[in-house]
PyMOL Python script that loads the backbone (N, CA, C, O; Angstrom):
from pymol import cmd

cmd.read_pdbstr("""\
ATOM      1  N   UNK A   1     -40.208   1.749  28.080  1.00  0.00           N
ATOM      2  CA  UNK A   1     -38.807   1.512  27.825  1.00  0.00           C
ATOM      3  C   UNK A   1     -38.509   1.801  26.350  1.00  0.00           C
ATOM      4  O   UNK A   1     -38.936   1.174  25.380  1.00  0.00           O
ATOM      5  N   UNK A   2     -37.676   2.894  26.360  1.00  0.00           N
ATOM      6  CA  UNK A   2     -37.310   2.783  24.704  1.00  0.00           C
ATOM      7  C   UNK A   2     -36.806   1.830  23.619  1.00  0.00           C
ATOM      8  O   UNK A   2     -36.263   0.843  24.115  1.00  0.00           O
ATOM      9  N   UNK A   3     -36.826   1.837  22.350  1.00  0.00           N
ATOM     10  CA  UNK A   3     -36.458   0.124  21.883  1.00  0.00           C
ATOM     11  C   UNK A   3     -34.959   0.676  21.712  1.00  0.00           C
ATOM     12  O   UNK A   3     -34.637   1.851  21.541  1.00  0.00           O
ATOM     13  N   UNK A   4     -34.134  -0.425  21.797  1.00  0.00           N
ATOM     14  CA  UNK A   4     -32.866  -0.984  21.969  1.00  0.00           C
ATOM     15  C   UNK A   4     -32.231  -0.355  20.621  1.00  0.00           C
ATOM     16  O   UNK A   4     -32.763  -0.441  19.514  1.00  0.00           O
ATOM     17  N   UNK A   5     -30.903   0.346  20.919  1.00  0.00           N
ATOM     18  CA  UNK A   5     -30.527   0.971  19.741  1.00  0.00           C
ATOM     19  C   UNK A   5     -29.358  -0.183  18.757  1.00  0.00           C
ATOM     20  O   UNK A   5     -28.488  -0.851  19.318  1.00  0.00           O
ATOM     21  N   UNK A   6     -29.538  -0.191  17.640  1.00  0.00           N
ATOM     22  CA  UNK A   6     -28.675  -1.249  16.708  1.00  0.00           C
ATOM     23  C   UNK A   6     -27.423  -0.665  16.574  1.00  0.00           C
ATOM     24  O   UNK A   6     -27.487   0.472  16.106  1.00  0.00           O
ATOM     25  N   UNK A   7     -26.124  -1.129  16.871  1.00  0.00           N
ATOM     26  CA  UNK A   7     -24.840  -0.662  16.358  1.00  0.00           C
ATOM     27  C   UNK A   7     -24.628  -0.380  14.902  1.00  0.00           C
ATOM     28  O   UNK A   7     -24.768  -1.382  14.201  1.00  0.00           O
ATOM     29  N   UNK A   8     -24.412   0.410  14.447  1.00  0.00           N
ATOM     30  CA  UNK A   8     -24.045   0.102  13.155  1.00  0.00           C
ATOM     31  C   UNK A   8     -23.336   0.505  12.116  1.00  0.00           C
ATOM     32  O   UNK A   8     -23.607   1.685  11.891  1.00  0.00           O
ATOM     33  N   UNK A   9     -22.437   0.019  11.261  1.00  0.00           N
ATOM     34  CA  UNK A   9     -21.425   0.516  10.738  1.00  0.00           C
ATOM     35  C   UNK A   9     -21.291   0.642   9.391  1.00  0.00           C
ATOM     36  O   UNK A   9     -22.323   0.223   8.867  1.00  0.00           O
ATOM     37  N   UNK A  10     -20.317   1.114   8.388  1.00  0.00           N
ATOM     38  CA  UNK A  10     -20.078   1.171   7.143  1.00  0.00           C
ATOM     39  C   UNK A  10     -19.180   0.312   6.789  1.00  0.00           C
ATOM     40  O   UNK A  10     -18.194   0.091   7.493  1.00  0.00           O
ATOM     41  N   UNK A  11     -19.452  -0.418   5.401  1.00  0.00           N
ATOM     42  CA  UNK A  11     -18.922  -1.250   4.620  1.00  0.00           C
ATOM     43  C   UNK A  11     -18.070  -0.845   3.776  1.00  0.00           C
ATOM     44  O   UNK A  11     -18.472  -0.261   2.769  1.00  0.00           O
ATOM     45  N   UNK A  12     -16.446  -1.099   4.031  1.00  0.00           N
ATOM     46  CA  UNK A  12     -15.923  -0.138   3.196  1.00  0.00           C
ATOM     47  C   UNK A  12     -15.655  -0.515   1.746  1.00  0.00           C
ATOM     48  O   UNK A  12     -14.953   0.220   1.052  1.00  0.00           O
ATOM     49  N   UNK A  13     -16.351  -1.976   1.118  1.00  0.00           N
ATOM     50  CA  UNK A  13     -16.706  -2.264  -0.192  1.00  0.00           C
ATOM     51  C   UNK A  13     -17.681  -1.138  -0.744  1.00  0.00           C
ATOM     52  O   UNK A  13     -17.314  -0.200  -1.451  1.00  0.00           O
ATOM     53  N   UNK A  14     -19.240  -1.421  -0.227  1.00  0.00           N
ATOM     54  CA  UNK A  14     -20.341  -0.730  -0.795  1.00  0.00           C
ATOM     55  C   UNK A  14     -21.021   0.506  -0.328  1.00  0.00           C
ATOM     56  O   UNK A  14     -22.133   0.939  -0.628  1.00  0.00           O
ATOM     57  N   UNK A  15     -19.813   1.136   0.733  1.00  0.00           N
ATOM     58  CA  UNK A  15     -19.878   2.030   1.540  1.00  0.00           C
ATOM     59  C   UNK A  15     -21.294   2.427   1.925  1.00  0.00           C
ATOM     60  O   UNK A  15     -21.522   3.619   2.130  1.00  0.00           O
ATOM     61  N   UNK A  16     -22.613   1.204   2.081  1.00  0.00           N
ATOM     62  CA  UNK A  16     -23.667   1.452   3.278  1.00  0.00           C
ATOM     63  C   UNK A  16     -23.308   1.171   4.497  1.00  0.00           C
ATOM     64  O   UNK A  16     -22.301   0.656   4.982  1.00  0.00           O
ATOM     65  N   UNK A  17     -24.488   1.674   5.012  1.00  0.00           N
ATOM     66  CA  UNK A  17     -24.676   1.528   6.718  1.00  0.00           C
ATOM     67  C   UNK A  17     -25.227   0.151   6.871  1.00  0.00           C
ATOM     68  O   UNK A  17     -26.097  -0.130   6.047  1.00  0.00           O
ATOM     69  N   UNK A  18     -24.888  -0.861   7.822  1.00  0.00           N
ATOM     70  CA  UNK A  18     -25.531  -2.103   8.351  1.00  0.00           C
ATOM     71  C   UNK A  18     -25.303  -2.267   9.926  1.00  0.00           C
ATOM     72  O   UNK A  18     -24.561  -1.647  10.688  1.00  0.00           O
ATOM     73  N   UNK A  19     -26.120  -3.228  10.129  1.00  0.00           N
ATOM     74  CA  UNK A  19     -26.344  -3.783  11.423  1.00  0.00           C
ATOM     75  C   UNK A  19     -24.648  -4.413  11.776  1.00  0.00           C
ATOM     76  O   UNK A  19     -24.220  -5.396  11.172  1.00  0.00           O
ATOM     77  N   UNK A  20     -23.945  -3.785  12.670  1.00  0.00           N
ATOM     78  CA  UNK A  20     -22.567  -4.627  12.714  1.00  0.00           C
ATOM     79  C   UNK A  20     -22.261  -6.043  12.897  1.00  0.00           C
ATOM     80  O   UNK A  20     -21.305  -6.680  12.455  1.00  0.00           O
ATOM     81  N   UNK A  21     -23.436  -6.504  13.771  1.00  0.00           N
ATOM     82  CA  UNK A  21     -23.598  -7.957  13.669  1.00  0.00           C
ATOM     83  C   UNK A  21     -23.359  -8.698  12.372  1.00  0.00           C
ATOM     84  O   UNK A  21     -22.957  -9.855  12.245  1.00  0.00           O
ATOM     85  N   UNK A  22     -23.746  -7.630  11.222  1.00  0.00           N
ATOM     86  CA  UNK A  22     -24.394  -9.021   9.831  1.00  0.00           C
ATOM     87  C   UNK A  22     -22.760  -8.437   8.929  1.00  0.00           C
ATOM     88  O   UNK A  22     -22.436  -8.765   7.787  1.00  0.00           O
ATOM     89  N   UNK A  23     -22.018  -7.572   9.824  1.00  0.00           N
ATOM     90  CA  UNK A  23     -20.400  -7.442   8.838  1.00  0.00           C
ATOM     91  C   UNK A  23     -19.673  -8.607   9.175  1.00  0.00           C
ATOM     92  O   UNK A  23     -20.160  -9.473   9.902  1.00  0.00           O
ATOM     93  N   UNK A  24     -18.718  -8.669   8.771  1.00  0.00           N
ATOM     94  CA  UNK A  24     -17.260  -8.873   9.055  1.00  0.00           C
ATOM     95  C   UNK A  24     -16.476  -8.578   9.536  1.00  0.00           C
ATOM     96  O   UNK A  24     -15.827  -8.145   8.583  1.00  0.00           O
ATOM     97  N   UNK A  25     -15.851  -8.411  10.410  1.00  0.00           N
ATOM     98  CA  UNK A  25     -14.589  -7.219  11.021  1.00  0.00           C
ATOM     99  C   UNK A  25     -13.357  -7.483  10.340  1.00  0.00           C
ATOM    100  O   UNK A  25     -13.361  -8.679  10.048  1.00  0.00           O
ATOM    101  N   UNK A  26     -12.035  -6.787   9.848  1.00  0.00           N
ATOM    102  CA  UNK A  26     -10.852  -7.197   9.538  1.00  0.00           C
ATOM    103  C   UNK A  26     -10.520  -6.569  10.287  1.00  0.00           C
ATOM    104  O   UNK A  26     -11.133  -5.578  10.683  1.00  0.00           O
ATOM    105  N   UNK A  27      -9.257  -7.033  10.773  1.00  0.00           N
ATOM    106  CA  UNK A  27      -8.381  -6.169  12.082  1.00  0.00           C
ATOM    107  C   UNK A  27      -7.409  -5.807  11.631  1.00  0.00           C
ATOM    108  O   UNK A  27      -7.092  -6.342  10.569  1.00  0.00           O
ATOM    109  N   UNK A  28      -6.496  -4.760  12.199  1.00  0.00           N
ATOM    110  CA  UNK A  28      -4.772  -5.127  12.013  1.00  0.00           C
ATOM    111  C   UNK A  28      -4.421  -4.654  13.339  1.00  0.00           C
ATOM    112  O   UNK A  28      -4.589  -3.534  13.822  1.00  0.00           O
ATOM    113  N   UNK A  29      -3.816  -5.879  13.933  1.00  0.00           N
ATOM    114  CA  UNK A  29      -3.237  -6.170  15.295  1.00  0.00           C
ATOM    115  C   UNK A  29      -2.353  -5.339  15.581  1.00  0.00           C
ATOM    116  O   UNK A  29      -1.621  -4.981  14.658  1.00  0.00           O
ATOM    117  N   UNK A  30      -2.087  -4.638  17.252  1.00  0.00           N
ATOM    118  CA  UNK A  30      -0.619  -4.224  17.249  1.00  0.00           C
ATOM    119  C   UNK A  30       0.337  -4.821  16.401  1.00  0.00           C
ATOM    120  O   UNK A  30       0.958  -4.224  15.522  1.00  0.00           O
ATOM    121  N   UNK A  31       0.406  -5.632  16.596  1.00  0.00           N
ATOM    122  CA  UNK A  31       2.303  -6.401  15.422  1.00  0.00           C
ATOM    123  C   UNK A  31       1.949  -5.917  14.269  1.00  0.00           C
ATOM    124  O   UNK A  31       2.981  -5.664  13.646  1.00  0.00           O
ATOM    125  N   UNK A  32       0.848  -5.608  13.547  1.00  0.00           N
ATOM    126  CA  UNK A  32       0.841  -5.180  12.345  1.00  0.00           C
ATOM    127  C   UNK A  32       0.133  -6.095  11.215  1.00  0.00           C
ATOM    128  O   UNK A  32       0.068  -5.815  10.019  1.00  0.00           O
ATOM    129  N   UNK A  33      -0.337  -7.142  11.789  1.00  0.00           N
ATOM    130  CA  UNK A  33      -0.831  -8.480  11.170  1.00  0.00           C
ATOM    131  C   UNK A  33      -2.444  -8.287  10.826  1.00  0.00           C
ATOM    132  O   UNK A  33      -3.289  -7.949  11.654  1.00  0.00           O
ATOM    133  N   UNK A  34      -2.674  -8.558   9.499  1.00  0.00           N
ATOM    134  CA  UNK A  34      -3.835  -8.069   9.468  1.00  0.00           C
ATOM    135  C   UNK A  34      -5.390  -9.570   9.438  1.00  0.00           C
ATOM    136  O   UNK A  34      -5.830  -9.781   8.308  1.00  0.00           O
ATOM    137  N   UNK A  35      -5.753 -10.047  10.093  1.00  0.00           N
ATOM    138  CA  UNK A  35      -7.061 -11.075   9.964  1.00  0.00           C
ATOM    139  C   UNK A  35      -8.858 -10.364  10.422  1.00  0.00           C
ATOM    140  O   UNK A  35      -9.390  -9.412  10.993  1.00  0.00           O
ATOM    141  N   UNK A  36      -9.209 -11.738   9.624  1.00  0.00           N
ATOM    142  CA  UNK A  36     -10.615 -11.731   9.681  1.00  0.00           C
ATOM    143  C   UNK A  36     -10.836 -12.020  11.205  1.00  0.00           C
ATOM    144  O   UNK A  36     -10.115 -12.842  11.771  1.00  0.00           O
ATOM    145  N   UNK A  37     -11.968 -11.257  11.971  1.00  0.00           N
ATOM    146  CA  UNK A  37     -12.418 -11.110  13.248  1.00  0.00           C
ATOM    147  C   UNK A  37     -13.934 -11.419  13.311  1.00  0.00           C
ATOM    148  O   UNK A  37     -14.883 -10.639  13.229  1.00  0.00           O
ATOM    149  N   UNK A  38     -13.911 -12.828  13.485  1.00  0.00           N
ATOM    150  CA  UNK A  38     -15.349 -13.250  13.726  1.00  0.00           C
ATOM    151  C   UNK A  38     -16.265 -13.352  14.849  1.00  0.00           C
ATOM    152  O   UNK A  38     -17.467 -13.581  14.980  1.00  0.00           O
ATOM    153  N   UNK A  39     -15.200 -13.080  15.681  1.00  0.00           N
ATOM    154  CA  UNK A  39     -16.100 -12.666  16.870  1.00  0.00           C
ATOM    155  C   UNK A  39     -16.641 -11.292  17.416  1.00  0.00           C
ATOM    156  O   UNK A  39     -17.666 -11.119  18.075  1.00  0.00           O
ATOM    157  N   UNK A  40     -15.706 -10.333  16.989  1.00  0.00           N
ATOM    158  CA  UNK A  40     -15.633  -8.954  17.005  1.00  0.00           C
ATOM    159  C   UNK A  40     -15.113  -8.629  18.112  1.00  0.00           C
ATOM    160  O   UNK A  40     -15.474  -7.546  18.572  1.00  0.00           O
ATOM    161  N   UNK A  41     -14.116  -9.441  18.890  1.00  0.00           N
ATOM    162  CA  UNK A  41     -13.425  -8.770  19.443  1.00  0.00           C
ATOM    163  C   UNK A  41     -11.660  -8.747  19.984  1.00  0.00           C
ATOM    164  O   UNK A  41     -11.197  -8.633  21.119  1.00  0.00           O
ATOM    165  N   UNK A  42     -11.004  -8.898  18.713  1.00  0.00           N
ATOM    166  CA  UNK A  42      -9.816  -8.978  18.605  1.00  0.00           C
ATOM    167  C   UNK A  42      -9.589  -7.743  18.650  1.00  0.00           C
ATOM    168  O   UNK A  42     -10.206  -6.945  17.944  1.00  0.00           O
ATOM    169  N   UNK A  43      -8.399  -7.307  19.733  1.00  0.00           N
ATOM    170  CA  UNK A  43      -7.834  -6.019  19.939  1.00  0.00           C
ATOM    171  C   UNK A  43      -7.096  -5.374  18.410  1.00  0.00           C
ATOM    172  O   UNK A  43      -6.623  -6.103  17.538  1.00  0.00           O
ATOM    173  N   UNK A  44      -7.141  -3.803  18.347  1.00  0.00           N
ATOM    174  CA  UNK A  44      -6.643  -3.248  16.911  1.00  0.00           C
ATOM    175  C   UNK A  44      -7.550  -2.787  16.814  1.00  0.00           C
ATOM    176  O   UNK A  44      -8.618  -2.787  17.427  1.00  0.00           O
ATOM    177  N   UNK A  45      -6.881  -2.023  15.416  1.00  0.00           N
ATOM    178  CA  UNK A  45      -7.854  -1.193  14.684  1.00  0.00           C
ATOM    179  C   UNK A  45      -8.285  -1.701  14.065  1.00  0.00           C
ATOM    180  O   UNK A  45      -7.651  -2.725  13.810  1.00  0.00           O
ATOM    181  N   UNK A  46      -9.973  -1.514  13.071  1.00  0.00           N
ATOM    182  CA  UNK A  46     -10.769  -2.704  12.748  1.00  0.00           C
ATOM    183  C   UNK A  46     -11.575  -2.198  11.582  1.00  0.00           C
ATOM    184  O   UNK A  46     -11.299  -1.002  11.486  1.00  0.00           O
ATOM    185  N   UNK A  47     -12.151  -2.423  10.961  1.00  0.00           N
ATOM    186  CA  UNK A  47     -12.522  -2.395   9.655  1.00  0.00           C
ATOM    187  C   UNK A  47     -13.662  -3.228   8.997  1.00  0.00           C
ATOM    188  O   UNK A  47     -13.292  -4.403   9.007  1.00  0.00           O
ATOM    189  N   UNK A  48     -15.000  -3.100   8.381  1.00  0.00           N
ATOM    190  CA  UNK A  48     -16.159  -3.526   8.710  1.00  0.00           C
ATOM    191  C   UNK A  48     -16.752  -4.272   7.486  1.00  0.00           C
ATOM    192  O   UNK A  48     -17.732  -3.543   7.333  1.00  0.00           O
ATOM    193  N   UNK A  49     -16.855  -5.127   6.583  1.00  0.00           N
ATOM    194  CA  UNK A  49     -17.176  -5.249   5.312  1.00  0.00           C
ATOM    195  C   UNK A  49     -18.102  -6.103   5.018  1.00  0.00           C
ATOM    196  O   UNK A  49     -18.376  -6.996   5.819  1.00  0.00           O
ATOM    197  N   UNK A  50     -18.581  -6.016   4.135  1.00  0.00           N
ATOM    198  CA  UNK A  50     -20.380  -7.227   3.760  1.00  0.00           C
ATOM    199  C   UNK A  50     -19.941  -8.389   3.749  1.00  0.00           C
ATOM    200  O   UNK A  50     -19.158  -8.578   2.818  1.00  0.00           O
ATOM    201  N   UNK A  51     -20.131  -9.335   4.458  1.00  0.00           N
ATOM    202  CA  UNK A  51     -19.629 -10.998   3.981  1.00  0.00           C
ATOM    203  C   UNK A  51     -20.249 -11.638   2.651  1.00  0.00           C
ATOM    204  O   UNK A  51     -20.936 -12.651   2.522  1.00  0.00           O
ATOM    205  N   UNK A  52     -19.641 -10.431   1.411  1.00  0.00           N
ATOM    206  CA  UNK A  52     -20.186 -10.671  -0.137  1.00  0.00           C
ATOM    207  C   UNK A  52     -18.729 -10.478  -0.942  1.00  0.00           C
ATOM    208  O   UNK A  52     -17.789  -9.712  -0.731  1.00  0.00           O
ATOM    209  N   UNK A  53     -18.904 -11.281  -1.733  1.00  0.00           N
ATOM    210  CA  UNK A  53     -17.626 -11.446  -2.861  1.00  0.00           C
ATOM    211  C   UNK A  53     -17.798  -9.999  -3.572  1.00  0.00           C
ATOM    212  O   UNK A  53     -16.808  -9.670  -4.226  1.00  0.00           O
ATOM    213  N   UNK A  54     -18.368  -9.507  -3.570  1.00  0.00           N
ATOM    214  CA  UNK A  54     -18.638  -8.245  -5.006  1.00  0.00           C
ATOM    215  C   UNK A  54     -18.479  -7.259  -3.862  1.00  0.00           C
ATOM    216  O   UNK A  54     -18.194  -6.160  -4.338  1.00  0.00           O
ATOM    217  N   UNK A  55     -18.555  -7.227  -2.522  1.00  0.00           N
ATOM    218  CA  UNK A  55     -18.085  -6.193  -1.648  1.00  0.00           C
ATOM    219  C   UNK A  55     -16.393  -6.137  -0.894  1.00  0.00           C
ATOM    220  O   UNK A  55     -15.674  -5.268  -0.401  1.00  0.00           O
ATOM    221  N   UNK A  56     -16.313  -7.625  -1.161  1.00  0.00           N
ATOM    222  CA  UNK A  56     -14.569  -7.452  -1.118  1.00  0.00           C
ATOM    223  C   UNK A  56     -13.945  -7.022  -2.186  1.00  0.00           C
ATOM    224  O   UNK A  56     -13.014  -6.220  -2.116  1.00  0.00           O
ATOM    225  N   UNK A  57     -14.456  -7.579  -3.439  1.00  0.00           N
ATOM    226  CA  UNK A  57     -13.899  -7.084  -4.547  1.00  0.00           C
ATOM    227  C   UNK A  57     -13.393  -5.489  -4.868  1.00  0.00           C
ATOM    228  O   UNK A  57     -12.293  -5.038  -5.185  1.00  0.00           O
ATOM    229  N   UNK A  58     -14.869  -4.777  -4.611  1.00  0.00           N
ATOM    230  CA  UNK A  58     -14.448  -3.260  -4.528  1.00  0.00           C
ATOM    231  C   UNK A  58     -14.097  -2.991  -3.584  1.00  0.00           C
ATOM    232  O   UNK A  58     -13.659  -1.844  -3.673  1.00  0.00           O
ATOM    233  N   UNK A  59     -13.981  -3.413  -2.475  1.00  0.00           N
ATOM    234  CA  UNK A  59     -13.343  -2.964  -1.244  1.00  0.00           C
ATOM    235  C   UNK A  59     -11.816  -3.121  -1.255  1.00  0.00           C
ATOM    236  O   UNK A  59     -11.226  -2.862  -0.207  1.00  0.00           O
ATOM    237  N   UNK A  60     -11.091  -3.530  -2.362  1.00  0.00           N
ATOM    238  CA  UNK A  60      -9.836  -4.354  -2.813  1.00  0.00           C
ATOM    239  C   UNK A  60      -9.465  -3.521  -4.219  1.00  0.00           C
ATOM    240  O   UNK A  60      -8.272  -3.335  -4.461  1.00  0.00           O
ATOM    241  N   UNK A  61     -10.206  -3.154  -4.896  1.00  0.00           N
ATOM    242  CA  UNK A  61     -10.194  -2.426  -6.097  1.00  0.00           C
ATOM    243  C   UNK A  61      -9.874  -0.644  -5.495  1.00  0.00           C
ATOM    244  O   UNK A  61      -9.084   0.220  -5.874  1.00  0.00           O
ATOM    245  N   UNK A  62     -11.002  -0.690  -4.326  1.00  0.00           N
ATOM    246  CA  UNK A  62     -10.661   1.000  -4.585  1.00  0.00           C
ATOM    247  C   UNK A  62      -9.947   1.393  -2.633  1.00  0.00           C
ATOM    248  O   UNK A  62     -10.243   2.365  -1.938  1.00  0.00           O
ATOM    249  N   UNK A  63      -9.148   0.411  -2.334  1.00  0.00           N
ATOM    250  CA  UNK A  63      -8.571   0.039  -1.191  1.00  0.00           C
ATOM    251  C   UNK A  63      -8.958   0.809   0.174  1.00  0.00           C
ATOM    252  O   UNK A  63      -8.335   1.519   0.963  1.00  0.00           O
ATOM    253  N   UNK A  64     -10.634   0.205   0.052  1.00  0.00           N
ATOM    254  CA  UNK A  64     -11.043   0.672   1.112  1.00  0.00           C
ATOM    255  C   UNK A  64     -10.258   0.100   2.533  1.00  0.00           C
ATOM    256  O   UNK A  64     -10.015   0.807   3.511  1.00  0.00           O
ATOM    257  N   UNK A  65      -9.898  -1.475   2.389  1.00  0.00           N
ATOM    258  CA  UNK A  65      -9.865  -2.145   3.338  1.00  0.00           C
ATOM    259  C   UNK A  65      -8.463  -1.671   4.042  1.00  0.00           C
ATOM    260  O   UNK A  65      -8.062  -1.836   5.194  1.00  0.00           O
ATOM    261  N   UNK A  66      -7.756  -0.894   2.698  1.00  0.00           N
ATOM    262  CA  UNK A  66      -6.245  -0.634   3.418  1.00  0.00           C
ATOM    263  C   UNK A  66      -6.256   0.570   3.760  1.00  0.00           C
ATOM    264  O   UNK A  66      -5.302   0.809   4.500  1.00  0.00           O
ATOM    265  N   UNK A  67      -7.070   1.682   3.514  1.00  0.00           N
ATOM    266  CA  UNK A  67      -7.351   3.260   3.768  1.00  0.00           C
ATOM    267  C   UNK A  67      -7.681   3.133   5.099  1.00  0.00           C
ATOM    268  O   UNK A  67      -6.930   3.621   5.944  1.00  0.00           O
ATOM    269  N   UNK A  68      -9.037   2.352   5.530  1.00  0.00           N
ATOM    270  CA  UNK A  68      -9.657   1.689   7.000  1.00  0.00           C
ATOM    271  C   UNK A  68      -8.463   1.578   7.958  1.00  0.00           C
ATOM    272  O   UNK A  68      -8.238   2.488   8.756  1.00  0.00           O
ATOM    273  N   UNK A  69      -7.621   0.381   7.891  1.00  0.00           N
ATOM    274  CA  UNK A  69      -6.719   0.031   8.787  1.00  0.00           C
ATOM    275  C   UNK A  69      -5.519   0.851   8.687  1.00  0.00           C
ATOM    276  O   UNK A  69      -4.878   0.713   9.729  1.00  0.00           O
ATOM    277  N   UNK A  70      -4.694   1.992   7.526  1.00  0.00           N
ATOM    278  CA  UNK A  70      -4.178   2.289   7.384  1.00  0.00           C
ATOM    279  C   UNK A  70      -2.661   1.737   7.373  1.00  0.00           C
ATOM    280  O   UNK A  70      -1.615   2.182   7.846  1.00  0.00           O
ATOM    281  N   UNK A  71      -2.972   0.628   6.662  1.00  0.00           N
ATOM    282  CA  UNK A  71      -1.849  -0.026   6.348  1.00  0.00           C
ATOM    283  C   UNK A  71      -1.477  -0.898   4.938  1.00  0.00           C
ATOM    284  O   UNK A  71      -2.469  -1.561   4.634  1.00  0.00           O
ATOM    285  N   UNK A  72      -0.524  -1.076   4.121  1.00  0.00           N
ATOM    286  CA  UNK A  72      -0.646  -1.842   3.134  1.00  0.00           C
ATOM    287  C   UNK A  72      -0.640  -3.261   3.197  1.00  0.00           C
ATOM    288  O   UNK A  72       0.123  -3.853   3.960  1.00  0.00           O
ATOM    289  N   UNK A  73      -1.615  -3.976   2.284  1.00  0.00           N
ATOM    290  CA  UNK A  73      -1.793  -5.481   2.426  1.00  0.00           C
ATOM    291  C   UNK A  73      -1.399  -6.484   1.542  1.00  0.00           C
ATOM    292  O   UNK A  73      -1.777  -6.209   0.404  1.00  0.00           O
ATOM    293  N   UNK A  74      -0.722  -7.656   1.617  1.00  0.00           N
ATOM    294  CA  UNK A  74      -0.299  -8.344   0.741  1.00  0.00           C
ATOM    295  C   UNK A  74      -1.251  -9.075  -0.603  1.00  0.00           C
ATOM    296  O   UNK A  74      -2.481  -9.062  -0.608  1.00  0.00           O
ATOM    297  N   UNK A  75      -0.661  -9.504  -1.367  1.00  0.00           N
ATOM    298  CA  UNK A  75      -2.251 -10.200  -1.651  1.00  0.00           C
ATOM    299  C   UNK A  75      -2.140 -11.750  -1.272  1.00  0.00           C
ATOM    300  O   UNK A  75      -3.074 -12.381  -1.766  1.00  0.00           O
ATOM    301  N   UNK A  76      -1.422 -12.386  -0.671  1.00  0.00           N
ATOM    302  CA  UNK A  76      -1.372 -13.368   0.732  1.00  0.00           C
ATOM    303  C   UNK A  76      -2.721 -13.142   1.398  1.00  0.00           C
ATOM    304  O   UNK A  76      -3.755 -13.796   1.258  1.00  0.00           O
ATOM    305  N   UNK A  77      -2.432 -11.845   2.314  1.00  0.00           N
ATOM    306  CA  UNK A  77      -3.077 -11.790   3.251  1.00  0.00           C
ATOM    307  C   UNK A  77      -4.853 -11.606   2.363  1.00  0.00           C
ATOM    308  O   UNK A  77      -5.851 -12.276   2.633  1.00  0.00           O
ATOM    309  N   UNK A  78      -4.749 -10.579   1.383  1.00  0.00           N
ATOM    310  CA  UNK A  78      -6.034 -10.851   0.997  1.00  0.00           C
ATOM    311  C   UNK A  78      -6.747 -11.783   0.445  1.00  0.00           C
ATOM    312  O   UNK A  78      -7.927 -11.682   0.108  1.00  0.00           O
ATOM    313  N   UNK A  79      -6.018 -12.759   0.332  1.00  0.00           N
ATOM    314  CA  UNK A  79      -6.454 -14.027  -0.353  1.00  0.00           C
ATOM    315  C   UNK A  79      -7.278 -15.008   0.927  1.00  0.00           C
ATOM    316  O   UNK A  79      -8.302 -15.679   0.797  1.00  0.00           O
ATOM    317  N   UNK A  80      -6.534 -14.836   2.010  1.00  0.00           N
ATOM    318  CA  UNK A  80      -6.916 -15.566   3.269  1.00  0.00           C
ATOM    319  C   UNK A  80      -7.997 -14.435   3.737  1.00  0.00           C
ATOM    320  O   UNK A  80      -8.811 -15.066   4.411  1.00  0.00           O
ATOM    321  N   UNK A  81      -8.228 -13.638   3.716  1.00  0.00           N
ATOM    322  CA  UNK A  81      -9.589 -12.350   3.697  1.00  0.00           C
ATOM    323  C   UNK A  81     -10.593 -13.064   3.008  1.00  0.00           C
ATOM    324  O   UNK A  81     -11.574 -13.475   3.628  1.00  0.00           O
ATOM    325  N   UNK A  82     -10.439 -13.290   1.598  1.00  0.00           N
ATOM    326  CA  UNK A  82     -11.419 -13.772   0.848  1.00  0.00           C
ATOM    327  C   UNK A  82     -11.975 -15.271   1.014  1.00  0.00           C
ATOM    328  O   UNK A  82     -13.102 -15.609   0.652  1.00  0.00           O
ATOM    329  N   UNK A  83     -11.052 -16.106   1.599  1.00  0.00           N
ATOM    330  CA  UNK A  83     -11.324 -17.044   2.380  1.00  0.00           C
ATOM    331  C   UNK A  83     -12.773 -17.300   3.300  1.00  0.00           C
ATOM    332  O   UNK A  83     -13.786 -17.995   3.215  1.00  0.00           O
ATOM    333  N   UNK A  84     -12.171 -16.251   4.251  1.00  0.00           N
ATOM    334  CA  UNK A  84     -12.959 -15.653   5.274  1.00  0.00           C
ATOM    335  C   UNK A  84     -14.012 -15.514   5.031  1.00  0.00           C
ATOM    336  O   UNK A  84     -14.779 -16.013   5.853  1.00  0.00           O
ATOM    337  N   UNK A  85     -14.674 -14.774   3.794  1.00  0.00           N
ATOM    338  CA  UNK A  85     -15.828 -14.474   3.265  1.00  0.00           C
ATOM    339  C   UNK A  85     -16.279 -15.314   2.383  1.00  0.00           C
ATOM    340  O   UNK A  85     -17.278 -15.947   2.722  1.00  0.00           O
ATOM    341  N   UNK A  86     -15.859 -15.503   1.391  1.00  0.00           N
ATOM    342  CA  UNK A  86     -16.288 -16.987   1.051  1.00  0.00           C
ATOM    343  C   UNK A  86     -16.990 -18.374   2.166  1.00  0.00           C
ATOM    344  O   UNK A  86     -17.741 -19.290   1.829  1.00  0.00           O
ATOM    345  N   UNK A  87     -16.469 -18.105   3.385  1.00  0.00           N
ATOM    346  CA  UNK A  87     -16.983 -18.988   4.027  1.00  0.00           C
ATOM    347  C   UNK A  87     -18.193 -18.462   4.662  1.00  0.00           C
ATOM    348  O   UNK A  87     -19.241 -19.107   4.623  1.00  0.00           O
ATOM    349  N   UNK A  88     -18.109 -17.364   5.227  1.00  0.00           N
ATOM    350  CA  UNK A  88     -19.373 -17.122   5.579  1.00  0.00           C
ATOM    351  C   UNK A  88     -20.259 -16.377   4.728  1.00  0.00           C
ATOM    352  O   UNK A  88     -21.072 -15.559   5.159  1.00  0.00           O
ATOM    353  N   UNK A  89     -20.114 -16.635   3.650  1.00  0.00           N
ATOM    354  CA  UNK A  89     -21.440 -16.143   2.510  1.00  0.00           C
ATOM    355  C   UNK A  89     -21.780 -17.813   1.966  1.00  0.00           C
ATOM    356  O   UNK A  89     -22.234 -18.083   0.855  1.00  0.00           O
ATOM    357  N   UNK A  90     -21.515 -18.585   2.794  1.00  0.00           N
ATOM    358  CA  UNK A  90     -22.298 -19.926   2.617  1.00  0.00           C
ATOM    359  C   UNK A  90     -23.533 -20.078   3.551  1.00  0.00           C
ATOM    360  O   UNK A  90     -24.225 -21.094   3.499  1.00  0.00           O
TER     361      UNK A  90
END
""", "prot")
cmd.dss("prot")
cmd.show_as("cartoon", "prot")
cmd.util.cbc("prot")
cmd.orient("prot")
């Protein structure tokens, strides 16, 4: 049996490849609403990032996260993003 292939995606902070399990997903919903997706499977287009402060940061600096979803983001909404990650980089 061949071994089991890993999903895996790019971080659009530190733009490597990882295991999609160990990202983050950000979504932006039909309505246009953009949240953190911890389960990975909130409908939308979706967007993949390191659950690391220094990978949101540049991912926010050189707007990977809004190029990804193709939409512009408040800094509301990215504040509740950073939330998100902050919590699970505990």
């Amino acid at each position: 049996m061949p071994p089991k292939k890993i999903p895996m995606r790019m971080c659009v902070g530190c733009r490597e490849m990882h295991p999609k399990k160990e990202l983050l997903r950000i979504v932006r919903t039909s309505d246009g609403k953009t949240v953190a997706d911890s389960t990975g499977k909130v409908s939308g287009r979706g967007a993949y990032i390191c659950p690391k402060k220094e990978c949101f940061d540049k991912a926010r600096k050189i707007r990977g996260i809004e190029r990804a979803l193709e939409v512009d983001i408040s800094d509301e909404v990215f504040e509740s993003l950073r939330e998100g990650i902050d919590e699970s980089d505990r």
